[in-house]
C-alpha distance (Angstrom), angle and dihedral (degrees) to the residues before:
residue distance angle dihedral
X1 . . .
X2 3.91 . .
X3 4.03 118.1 .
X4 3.92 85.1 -118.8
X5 3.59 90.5 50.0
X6 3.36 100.0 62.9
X7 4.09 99.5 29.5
X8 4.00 98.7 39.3
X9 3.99 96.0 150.7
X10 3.63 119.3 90.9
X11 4.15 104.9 -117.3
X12 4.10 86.2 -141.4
X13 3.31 107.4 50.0
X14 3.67 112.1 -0.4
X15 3.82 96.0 -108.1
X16 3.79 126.0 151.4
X17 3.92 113.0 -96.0
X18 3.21 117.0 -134.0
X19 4.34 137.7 -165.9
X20 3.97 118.8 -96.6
X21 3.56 136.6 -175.9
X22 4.62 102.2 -141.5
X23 4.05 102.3 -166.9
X24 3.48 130.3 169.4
X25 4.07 127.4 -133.2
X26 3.68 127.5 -127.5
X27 3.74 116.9 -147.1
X28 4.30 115.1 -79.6
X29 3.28 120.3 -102.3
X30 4.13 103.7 -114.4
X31 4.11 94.7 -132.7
X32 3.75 101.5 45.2
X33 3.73 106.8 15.1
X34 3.57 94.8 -129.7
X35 3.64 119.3 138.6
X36 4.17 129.9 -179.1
X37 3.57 112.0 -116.7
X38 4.72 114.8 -163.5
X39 3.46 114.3 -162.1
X40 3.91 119.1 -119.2
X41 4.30 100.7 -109.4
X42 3.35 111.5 142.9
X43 4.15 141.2 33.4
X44 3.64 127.9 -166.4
X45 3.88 127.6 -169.1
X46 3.92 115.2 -62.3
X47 3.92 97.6 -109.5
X48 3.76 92.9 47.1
X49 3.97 119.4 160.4
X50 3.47 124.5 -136.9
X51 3.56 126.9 -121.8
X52 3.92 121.7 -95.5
X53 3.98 95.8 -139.4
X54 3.70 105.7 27.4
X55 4.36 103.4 28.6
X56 4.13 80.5 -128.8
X57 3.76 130.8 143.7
X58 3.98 113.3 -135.4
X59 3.77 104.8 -124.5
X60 4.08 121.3 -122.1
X61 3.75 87.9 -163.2
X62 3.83 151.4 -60.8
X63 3.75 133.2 -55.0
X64 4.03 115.8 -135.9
X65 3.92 113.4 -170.7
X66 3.54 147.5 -152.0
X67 3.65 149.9 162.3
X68 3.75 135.7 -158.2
X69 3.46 117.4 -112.3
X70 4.06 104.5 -149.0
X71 4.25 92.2 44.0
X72 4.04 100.0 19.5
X73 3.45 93.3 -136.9
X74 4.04 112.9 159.1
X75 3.82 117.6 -127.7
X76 3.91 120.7 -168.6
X77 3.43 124.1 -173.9
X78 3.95 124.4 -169.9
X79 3.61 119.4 -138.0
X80 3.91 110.0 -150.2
X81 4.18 114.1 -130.4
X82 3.65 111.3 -110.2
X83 3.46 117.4 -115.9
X84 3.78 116.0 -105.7
């Protein structure tokens, strides 16, 4: 069961919590506009190393989001990786 599933009252005000998608935007490209937009999935601890070979941080888990609809207030929750 989802986070939001299970908790799907705002704590402030009550509200009903509801799914979003939180993305970031790369810069446009100047002839068409277009830009690429990556979906925010994962976190990792705050003094995280890159990798040597790849430049990549090693994820701690995944982020699952939500925002009240009556005060609009944006909830994330992390979601540790399970141990393999």
């Amino acid at each position: 069961m989802s986070h939001t599933a299970s908790h799907n009252a705002c704590p402030d005000c009550g509200g009903l919590l509801q799914g979003i998608a939180l993305f970031g935007r790369g810069p446009s490209n100047p002839l068409s506009g277009a830009a690429i937009d990556t979906a925010v999935l994962y976190y990792t601890d705050a003094g995280a190393k890159r990798s040597r070979w790849l430049e990549m941080l090693e994820e701690q888990g995944t982020v699952e989001t939500s925002m009240c609809t009556a005060c609009h207030r944006i909830f994330l929750y992390g979601i540790p990786r399970r141990s393999t």
